[in-house]
TORKOL-4160 file (C-alpha; in steps of 0.2 Angstrom, whole numbers, padded with zeros to 4 digits, m for minus):
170
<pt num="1" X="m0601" Y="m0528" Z="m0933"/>
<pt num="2" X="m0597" Y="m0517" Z="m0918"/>
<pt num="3" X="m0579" Y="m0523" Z="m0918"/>
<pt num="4" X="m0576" Y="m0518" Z="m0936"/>
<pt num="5" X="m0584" Y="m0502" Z="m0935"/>
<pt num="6" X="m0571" Y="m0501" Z="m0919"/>
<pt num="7" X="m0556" Y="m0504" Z="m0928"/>
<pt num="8" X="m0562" Y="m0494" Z="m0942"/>
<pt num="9" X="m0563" Y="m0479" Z="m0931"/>
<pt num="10" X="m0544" Y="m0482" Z="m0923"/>
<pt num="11" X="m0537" Y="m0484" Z="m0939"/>
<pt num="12" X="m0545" Y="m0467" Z="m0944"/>
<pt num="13" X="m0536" Y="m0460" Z="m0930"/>
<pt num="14" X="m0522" Y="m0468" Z="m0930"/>
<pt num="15" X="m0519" Y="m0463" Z="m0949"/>
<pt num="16" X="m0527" Y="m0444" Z="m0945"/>
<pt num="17" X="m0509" Y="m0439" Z="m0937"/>
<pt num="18" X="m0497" Y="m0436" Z="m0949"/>
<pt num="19" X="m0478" Y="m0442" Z="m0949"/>
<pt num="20" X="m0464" Y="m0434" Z="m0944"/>
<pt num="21" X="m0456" Y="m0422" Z="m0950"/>
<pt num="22" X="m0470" Y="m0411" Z="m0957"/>
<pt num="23" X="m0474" Y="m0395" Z="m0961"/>
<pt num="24" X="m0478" Y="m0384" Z="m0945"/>
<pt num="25" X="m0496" Y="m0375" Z="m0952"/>
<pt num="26" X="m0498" Y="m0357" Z="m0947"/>
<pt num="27" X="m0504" Y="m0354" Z="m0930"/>
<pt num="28" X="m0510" Y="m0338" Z="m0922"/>
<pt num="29" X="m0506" Y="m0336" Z="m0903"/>
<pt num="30" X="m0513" Y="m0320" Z="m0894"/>
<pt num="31" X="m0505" Y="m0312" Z="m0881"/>
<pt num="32" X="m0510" Y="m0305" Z="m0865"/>
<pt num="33" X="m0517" Y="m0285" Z="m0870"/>
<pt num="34" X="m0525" Y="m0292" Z="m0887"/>
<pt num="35" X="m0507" Y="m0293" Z="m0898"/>
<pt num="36" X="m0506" Y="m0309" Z="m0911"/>
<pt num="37" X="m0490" Y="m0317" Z="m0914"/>
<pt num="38" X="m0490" Y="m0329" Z="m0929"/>
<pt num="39" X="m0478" Y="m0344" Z="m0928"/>
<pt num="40" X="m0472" Y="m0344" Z="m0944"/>
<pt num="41" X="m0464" Y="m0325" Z="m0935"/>
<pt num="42" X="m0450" Y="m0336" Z="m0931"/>
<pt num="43" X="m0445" Y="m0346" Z="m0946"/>
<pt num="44" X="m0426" Y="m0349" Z="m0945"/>
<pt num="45" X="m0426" Y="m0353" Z="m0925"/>
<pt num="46" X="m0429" Y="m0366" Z="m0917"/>
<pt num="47" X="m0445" Y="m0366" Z="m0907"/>
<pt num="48" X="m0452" Y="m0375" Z="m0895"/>
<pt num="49" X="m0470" Y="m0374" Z="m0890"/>
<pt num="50" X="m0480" Y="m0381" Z="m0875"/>
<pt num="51" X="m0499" Y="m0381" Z="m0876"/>
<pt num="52" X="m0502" Y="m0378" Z="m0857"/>
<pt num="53" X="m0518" Y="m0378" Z="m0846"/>
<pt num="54" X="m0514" Y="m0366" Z="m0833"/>
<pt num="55" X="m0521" Y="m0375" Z="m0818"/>
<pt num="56" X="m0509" Y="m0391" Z="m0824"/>
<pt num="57" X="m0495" Y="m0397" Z="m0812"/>
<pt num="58" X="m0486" Y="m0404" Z="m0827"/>
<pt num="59" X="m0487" Y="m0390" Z="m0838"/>
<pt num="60" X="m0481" Y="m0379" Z="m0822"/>
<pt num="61" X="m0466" Y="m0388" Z="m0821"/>
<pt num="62" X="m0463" Y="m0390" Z="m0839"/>
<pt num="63" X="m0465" Y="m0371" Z="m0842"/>
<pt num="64" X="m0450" Y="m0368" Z="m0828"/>
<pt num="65" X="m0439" Y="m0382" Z="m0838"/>
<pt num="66" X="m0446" Y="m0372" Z="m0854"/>
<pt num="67" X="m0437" Y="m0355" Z="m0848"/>
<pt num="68" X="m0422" Y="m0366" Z="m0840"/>
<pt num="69" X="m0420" Y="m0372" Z="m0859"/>
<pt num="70" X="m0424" Y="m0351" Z="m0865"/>
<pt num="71" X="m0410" Y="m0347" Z="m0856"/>
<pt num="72" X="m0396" Y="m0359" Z="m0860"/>
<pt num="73" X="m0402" Y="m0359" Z="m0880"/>
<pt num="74" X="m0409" Y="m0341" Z="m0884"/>
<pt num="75" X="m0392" Y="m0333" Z="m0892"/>
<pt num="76" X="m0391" Y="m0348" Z="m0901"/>
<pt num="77" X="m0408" Y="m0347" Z="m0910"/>
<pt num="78" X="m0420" Y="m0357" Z="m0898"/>
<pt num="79" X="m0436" Y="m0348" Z="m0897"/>
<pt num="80" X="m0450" Y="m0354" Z="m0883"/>
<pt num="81" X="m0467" Y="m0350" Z="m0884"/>
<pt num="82" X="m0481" Y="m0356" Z="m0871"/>
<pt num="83" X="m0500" Y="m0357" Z="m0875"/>
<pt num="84" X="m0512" Y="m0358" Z="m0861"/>
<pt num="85" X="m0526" Y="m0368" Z="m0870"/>
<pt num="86" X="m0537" Y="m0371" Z="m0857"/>
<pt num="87" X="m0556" Y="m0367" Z="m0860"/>
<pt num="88" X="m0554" Y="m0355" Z="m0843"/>
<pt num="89" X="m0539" Y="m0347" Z="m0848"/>
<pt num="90" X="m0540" Y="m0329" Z="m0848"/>
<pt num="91" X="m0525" Y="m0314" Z="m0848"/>
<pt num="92" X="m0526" Y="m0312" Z="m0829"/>
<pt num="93" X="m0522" Y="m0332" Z="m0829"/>
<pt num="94" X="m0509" Y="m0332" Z="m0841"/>
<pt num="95" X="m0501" Y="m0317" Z="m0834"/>
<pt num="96" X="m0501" Y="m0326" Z="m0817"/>
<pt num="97" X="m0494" Y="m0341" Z="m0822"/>
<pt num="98" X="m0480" Y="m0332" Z="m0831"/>
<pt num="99" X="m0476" Y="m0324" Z="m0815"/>
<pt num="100" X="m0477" Y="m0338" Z="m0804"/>
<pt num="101" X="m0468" Y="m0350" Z="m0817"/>
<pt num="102" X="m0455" Y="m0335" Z="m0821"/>
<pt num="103" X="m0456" Y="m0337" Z="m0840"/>
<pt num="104" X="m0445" Y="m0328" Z="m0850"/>
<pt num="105" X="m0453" Y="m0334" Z="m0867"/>
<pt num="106" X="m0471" Y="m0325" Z="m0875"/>
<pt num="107" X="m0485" Y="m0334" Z="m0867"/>
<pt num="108" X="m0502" Y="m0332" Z="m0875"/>
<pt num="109" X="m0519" Y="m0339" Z="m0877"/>
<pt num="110" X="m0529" Y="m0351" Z="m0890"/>
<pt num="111" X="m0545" Y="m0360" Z="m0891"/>
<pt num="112" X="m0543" Y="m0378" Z="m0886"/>
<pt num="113" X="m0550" Y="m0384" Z="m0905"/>
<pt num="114" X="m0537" Y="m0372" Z="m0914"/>
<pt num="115" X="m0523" Y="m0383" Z="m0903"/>
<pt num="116" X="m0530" Y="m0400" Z="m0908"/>
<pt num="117" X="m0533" Y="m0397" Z="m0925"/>
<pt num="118" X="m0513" Y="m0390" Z="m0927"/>
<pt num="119" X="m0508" Y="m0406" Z="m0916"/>
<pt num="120" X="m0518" Y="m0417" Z="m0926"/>
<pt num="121" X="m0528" Y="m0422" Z="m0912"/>
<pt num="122" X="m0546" Y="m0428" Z="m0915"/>
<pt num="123" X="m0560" Y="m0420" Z="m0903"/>
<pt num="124" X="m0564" Y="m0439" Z="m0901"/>
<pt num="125" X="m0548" Y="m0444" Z="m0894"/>
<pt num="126" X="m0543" Y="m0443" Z="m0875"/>
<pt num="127" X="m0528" Y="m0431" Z="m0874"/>
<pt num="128" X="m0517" Y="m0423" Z="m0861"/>
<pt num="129" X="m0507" Y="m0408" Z="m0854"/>
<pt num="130" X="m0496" Y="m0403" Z="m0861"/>
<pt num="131" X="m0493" Y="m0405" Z="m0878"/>
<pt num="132" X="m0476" Y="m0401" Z="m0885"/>
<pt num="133" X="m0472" Y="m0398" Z="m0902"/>
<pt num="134" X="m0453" Y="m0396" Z="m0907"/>
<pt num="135" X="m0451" Y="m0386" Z="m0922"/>
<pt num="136" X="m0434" Y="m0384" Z="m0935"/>
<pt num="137" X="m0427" Y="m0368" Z="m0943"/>
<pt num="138" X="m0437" Y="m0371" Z="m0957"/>
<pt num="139" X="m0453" Y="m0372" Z="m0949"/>
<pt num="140" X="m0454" Y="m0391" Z="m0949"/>
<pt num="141" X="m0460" Y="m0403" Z="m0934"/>
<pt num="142" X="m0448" Y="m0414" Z="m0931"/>
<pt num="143" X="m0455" Y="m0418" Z="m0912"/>
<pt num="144" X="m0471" Y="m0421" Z="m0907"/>
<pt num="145" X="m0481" Y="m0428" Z="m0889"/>
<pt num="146" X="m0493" Y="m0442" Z="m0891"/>
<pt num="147" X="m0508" Y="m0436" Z="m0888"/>
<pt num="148" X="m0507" Y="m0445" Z="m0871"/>
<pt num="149" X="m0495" Y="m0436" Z="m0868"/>
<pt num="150" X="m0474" Y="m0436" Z="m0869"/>
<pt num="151" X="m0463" Y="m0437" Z="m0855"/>
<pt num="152" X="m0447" Y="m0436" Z="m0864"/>
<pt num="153" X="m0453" Y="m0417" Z="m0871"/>
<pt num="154" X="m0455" Y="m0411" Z="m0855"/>
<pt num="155" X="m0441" Y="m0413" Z="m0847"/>
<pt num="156" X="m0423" Y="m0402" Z="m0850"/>
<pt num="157" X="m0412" Y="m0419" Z="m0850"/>
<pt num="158" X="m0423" Y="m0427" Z="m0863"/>
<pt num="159" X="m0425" Y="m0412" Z="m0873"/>
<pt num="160" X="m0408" Y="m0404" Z="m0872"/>
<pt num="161" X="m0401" Y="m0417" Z="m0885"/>
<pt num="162" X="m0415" Y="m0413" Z="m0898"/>
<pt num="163" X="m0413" Y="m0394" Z="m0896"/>
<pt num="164" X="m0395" Y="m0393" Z="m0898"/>
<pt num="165" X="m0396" Y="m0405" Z="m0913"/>
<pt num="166" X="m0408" Y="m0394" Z="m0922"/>
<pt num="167" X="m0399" Y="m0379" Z="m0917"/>
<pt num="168" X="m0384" Y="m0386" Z="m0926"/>
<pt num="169" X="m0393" Y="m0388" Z="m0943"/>
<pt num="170" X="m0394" Y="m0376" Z="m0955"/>
């Protein structure tokens, strides 16, 4: 009995995560000082999005392959945003780690649920920083980590090929 109540529960979340591509729902990111951007703000770019924690290795060095990425794809329409999601993020952290990880992309704050409810990510499940979400011009994902994480979204080689397709669409 326990087994099948097991594989019922995978299944669930297996099936929870919806394909690719999908429609990028709204999300609200605030800002150092208290200003919200909305995501849907940059319909008809291409954004890329990390969910950060701001005491993550990984996210720290995907945040300076993030700006890397800013700065080759901004005139072309490649928008990146980062979101420190950690439960201990505050502006003073966010505002540090965009000084110390020279981002050149808006960097905000969100509770940790809001992140795993956009992501698709159940409460139950183990995840892990960061989580990237690659979004088209027409606000659709088209790339998203496992919730275990995604090397091949977080780093430049892997994820120069994917920008410059989208940014070629219209």
């Amino acid at each position: 009995m326990r087994r099948i109540c097991a594989l019922i529960l995978f299944a669930a979340i297996a099936l929870a995560i919806p394909p690719l591509p999908r429609k990028s729902p709204e999300y609200t990111i605030v800002e150092p000082g208290g200003k919200q951007i909305l995501l849907s703000s940059y319909h008809g770019k291409v954004v890329l999005v990390g969910f950060f924690a701001t005491w993550c290795q990984h996210c720290q060095n995907t945040a300076k392959a993030f700006a890397n990425l800013q700065n080759a794809f901004f005139t072309e329409g490649l928008q990146t945003v980062g979101i420190a999601i950690n439960p201990e993020a505050d502006e003073a952290k966010v505002r540090e780690f965009s000084r110390l990880y020279a981002t050149n992309f808006p960097m905000g704050l969100s509770k940790p649920d809001n992140a795993l409810n956009y992501l698709g990510i159940s409460v139950m499940e183990r995840w892990v920083y960061p989580q990237v979400v690659l979004i088209d011009r027409k606000g659709m994902i088209r790339a998203e980590s496992d919730s275990k994480g995604s090397p091949e979204l977080q780093d430049v080689v892997s994820l120069r090929p994917q920008i410059e397709k989208l940014l070629k669409e219209r």
